[in-house]
N, C-alpha and C positions, 0 to 999 in steps of 0.2 A: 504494500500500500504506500503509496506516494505521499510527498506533501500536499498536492492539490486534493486529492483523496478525503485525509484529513479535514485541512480547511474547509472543503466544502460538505462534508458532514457536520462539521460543527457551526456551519452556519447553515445546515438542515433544522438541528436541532434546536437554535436559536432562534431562527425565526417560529419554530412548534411554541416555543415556550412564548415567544412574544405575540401570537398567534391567541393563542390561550389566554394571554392577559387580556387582551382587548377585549375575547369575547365574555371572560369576569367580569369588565366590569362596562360591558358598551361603548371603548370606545371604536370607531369603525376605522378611522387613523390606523393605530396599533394592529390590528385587526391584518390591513392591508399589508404593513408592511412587513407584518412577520410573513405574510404569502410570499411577498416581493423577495424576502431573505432566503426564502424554503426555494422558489424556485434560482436563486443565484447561487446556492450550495448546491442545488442538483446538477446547474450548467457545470461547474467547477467540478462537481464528482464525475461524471460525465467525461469533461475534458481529461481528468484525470486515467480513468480508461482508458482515453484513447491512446496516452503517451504509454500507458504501461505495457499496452498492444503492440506499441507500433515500436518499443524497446523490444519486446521477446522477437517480434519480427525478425528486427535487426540481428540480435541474435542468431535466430536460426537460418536466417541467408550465410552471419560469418560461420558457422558450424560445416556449412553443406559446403563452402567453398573454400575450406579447409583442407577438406576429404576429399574434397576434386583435384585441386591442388597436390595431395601426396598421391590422387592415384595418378596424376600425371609427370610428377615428377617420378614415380615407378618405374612407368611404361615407357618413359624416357630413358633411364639407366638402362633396364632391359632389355632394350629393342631401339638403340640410336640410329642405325639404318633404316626401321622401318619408320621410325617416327620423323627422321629427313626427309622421305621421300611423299609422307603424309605432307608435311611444310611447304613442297616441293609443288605437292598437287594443288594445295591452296590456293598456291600462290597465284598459282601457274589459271586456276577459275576464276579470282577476283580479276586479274589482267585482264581475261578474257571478256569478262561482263562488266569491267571498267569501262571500255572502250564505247566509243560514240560509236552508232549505227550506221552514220552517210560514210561509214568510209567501204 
């Protein structure tokens, strides 16, 4: 759980409790703005989410390209002729479909 997380739970809760005053004792003011605070702790919990998301993401993209990474560096030790001649073909298509059509 993040600090936005937090924060904006505790200004879920803040606005509940001042939410609740208002309707102790009528006023419609207090009333309102403890709604106003309940929904700017939910935007804030919310936002909060999303970083925590979009952190494990990141995450798990660096994991996978990690493990890409060592099986490529593998297959390279193992197999450097095969793996030049891969590099070779590549190259050898991006050239190919590089090229302007009128010629």
């Amino acid at each position: 759980m993040n600090e936005d997380r937090v924060i904006g739970n505790a200004k879920n809760v803040g606005g509940q409790v001042e939410e609740g005053f208002g309707r102790a004792t009528g006023d419609v003011k207090s009333q309102l703005q403890g709604k106003a605070k309940q929904m700017e702790g939910a935007v804030q919990d919310i936002y909060g989410q999303a970083k925590e998301t979009a952190s494990d993401a990141v995450e798990a993209i660096r994991e996978s390209a990690s493990g890409a990474e060592d099986f490529l560096r593998t297959t390279i030790e193992q197999r450097p002729y095969t793996a030049a001649a891969i590099a070779l073909g590549i190259g050898y298509l991006i050239g190919r479909f590089g090229r302007r059509a009128n010629y």
